[in-house]
C-alpha positions in Angstrom: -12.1 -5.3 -1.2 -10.3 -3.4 -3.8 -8.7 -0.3 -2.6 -7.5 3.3 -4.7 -4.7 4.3 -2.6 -3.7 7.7 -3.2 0.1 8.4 -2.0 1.7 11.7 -1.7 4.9 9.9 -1.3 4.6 10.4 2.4 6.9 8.3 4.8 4.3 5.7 5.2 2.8 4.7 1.6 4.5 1.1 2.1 3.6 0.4 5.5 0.3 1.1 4.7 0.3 -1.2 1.4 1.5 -3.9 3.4 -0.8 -3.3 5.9 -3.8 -3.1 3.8 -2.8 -6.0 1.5 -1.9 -8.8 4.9 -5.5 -7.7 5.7 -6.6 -9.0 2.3 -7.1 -6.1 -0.1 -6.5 -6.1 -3.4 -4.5 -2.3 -3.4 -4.2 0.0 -6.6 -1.7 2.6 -5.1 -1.3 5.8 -7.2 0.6 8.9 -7.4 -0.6 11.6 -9.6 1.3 15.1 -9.6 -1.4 17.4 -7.9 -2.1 21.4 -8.9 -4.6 22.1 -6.7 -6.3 21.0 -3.5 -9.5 21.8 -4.6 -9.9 21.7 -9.1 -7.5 20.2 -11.4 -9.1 18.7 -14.2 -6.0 16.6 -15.1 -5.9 15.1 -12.3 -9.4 14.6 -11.7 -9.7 13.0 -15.2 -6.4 10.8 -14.3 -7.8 9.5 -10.7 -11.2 8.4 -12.2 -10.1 7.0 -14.9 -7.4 4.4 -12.7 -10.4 4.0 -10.0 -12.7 2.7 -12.6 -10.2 0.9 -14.7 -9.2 -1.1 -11.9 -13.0 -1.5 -10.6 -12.1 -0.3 -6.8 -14.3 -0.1 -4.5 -12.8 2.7 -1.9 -10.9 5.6 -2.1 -8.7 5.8 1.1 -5.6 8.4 1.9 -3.1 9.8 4.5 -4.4 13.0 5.0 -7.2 14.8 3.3 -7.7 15.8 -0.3 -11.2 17.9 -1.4 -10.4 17.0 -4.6 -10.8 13.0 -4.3 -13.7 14.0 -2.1 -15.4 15.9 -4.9 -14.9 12.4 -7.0 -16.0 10.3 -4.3 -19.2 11.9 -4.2 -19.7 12.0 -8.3 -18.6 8.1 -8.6 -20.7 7.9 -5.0 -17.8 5.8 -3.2 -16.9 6.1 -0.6 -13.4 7.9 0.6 -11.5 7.3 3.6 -8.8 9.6 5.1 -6.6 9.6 8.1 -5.2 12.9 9.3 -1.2 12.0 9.2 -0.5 16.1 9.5 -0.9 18.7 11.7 -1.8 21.1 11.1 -4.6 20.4 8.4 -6.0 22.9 6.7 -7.9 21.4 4.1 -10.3 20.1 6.7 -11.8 23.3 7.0 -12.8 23.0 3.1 -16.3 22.5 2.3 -15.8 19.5 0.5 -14.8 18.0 4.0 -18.8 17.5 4.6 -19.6 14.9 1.5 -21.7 12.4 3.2 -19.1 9.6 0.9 -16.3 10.5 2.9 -15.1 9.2 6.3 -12.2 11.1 7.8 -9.6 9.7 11.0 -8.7 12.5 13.0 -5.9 11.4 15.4 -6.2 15.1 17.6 -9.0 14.9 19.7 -8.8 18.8 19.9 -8.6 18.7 15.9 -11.4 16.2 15.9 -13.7 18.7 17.5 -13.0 21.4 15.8 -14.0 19.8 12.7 -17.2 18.3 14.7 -18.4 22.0 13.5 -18.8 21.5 10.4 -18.6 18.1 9.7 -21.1 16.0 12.1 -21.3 12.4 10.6 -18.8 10.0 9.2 -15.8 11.6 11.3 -13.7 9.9 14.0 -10.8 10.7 16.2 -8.1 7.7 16.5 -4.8 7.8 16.6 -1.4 7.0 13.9 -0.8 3.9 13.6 2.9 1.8 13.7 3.9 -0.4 11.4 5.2 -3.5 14.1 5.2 -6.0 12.1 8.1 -4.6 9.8 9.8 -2.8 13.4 9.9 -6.0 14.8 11.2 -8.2 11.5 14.2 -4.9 10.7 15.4 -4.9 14.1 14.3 -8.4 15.6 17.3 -8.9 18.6 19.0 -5.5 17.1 20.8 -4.5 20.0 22.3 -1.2 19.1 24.2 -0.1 16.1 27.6 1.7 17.2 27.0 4.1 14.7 23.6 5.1 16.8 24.5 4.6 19.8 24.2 7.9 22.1 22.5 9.0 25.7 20.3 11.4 24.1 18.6 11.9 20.3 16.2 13.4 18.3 14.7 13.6 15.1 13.1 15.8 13.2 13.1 19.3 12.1 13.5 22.7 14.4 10.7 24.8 12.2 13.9 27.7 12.0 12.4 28.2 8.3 8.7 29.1 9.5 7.1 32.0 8.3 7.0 34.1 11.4 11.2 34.1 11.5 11.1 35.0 7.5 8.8 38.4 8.7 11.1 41.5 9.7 8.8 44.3 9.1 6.7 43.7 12.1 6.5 47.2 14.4 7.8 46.1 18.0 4.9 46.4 19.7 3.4 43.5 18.1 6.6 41.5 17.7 7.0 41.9 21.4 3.1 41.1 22.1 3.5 37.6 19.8 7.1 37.1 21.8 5.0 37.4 25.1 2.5 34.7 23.7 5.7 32.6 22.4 7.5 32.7 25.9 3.8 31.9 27.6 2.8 29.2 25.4 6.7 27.6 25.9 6.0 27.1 29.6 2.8 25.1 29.5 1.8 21.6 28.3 -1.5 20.2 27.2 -3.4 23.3 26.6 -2.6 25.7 23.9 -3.4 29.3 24.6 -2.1 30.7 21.4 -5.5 31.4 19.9 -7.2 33.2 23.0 -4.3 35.2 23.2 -4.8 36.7 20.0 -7.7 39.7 20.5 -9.6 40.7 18.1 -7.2 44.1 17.8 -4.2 42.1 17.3 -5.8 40.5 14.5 -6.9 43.8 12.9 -2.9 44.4 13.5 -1.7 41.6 12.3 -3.5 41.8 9.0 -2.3 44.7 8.0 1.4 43.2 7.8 0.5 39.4 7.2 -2.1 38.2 4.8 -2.8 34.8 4.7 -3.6 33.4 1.4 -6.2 30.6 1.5 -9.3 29.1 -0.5 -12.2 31.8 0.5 -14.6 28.7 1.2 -12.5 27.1 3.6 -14.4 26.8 7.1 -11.1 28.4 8.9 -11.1 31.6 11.1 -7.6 33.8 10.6 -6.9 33.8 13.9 -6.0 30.0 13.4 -4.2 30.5 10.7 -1.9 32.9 12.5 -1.9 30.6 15.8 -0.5 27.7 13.2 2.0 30.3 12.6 2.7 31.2 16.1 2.3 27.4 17.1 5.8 26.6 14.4 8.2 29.7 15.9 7.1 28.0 20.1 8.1 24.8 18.4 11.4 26.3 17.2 12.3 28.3 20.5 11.3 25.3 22.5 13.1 22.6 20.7 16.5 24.5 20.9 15.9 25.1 24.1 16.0 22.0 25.5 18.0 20.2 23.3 20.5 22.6 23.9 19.7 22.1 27.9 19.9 18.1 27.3 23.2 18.5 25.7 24.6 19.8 29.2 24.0 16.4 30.6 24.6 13.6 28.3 26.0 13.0 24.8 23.1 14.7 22.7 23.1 13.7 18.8 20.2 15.6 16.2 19.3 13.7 13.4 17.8 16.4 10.8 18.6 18.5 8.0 18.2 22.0 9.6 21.0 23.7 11.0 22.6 21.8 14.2 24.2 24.8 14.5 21.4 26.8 16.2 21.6 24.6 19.2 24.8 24.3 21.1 26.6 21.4 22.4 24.5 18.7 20.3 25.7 16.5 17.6 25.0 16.4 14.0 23.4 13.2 12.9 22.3 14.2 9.1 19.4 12.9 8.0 17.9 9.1 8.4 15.6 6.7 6.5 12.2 6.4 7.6 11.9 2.7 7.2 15.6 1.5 8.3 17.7 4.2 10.3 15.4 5.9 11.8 13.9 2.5 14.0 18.1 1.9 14.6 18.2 5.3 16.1 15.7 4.4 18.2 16.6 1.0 19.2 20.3 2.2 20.3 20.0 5.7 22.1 19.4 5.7 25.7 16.9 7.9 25.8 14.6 9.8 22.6 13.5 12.9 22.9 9.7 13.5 21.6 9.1 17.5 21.3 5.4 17.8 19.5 4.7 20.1 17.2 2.8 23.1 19.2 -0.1 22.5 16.5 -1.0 19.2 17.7 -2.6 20.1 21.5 -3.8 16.9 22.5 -3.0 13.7 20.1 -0.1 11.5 19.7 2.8 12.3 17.8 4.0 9.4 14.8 7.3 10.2 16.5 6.3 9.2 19.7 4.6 5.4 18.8 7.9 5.0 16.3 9.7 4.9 19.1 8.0 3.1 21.2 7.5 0.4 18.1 11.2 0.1 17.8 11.3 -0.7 21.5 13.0 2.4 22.2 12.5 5.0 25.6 10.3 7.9 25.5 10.6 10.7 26.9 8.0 13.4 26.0 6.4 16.4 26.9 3.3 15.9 28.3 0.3 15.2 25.9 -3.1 14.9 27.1 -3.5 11.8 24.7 -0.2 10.1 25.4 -1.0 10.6 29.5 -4.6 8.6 28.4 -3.3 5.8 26.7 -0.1 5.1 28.1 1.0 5.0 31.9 3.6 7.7 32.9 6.7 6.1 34.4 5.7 3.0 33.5 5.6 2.8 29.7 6.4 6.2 29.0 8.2 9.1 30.7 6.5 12.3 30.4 7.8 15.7 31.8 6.2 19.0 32.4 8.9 21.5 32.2 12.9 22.1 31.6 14.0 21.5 35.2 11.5 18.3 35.4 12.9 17.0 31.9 16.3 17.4 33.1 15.7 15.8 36.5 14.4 13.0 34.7 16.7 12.7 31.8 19.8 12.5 34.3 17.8 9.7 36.5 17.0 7.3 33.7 20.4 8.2 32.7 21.8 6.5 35.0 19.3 3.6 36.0 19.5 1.3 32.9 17.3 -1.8 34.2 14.1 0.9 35.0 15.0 2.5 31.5 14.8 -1.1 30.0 11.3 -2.1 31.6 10.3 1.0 30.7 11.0 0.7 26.9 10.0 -2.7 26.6 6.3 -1.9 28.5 5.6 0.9 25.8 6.9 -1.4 23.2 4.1 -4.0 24.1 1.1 -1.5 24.9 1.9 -0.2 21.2 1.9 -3.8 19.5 -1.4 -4.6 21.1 -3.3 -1.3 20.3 -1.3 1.0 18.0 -0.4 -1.7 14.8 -1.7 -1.0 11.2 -3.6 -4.4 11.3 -5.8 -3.2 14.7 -6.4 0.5 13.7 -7.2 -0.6 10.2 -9.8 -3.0 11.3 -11.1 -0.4 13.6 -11.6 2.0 10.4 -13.4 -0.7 8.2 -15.9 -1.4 11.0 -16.7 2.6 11.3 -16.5 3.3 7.9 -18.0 0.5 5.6 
């Protein structure tokens, strides 16, 4: 099969390439500079012209574009996308329901959501890892000196979101959201953000905040102020308990926002995707997985790239983590500060365990979380 992949230039264009060719495809990859989300004749007029030049057959993409929807259904092929991004706001646009287009949802809570409005040709499963290159880059890789640490992390701390960069709010609804944020910080596995947010705080919150988004798009505005909410608990709770873990163990941060907002950790500047990033992995002691408030239930791509590289986990809970993977066995969960602490100092300090650990998550993820098995698993549901 010949396949139009359409690349944003996200982290994992080549992995998929590889993938999709060692299945057999013949792959057309393509980046065109995109306007709009929803009309841009250029492009349109560009990514037609390459699909039928080349004589593909599919269109397929991380994450969703309307816009190669809206030419999957004139040139009736079909287009496949798998949700890489959360959260994902062009799902809620109306081109989402085109019966030529097949979307991979990889949140089970997203996936229902979009059930709503879009009842055929949609999926849940989750991100895929890309073992065969973890396994060739780091093959015996012990540990890199350079990486080597008790604790790390890596990835951003959301200080930049959009609630921090408001002011103005009055402080009876700065301290109502606050509430919510504090709330929300202390539980796992279910978000409450959105039922928090009555009907009268929304009629508030409008007057100071106005979201600006498609009309058309299937989205209520109290989820687009939860996705707001869901960034500044991310924020709060990452520095919280990084800043905790540092207490405890040498504690490096590999990112490029400000390492100064949480005390006692290490800067570790920013790492490659596709080479330093699996090194990091390989060589700490233990890596940190924090998700991303917005994604309640799935699997973080943080979370299985570690695991790929044959590093230990520990994560918050996640319902979807706790249902593919055993806790303590493969993967070490925890459910609040004091239990991530207890357990961060344990495995600390009992290396064999930690090892088994690691190297059990690193098989369950070869067997069911590789490019070459998801892939195969989208073909057969979407062809």
């Amino acid at each position: 099969m010949k396949i139009f992949y359409y690349t944003w230039l996200e982290n994992s264009e080549n992995d998929m390439m590889e993938a999709l060719t060692r299945l057999g495809h013949t792959v057309v990859k393509c980046h065109i500079p995109l306007k709009n989300y929803e009309e841009d004749e250029e492009f349109t007029v560009n990514l037609e012209h390459i699909f039928l030049e080349h004589q593909c057959d599919i269109f397929f993409s991380f994450d969703f574009f309307p816009i190669i929807a809206k030419s999957a259904q004139r040139l009736r092929k079909r287009y496949i996308a798998w949700i890489y991004d959360m959260p994902h706001l062009t799902l809620f646009s109306p081109a989402v329901q085109s019966e030529y287009t097949s979307i991979f949802v990889f949140d089970k809570v997203q996936y229902e959501e979009v059930k709503r409005i879009k009842p055929n040709h949609l999926y849940h499963l989750p991100l895929p890892v890309n073992t065969v290159r973890l396994n060739k880059l780091l093959g015996d890789f012990s540990g890199e000196a350079e990486y080597q640490q008790d604790i790390s992390f890596v990835g951003s701390l959301y200080e930049k979101n959009m609630y921090r960069q408001i002011n103005y709010l009055p402080e009876y609804l700065k301290g109502y959201i606050d509430g919510v944020v504090e709330s929300q910080q202390k539980i796992y596995g279910y978000n409450l953000v959105q039922e928090t947010l009555t009907d009268e705080i929304i009629k508030e919150l409008e007057k100071y905040i106005h979201m600006n988004l498609d009309e058309s798009y299937l989205v209520t505005t109290r989820q687009l102020y939860a996705d707001m909410i869901n960034a500044e608990v991310t924020c709060r709770e990452r520095r919280d308990l990084m800043s905790a873990l540092a207490t405890i163990g040498r504690f490096k941060l590999y990112t490029g926002s400000d390492v100064g907002l949480v005390p006692g950790v290490e800067p570790g500047g920013i790492v490659s995707y596709d080479r330093q990033m699996p090194q990091v992995f390989r060589s700490s002691k233990i890596n940190l997985n924090i998700t991303l408030r917005s994604i309640v239930s799935g699997i973080p791509l943080r979370a299985l790239d570690i695991m790929g590289a044959g590093g230990f986990l520990l994560s918050n809970y996640q319902p979807e983590l706790a249902e593919y993977f055993i806790d303590g066995q493969e993967v070490v969960m925890f459910e609040s500060k004091e239990d991530m602490l207890a357990k961060a100092d344990y495995y600390l300090r009992h290396e064999e365990q930690r090892k088994e650990i690691a190297y059990r998550g690193w098989k369950k993820v070869q067997e069911e979380f590789s490019y070459d098995f998801l892939l195969t698993k989208i073909f057969e549901c979407a062809m």
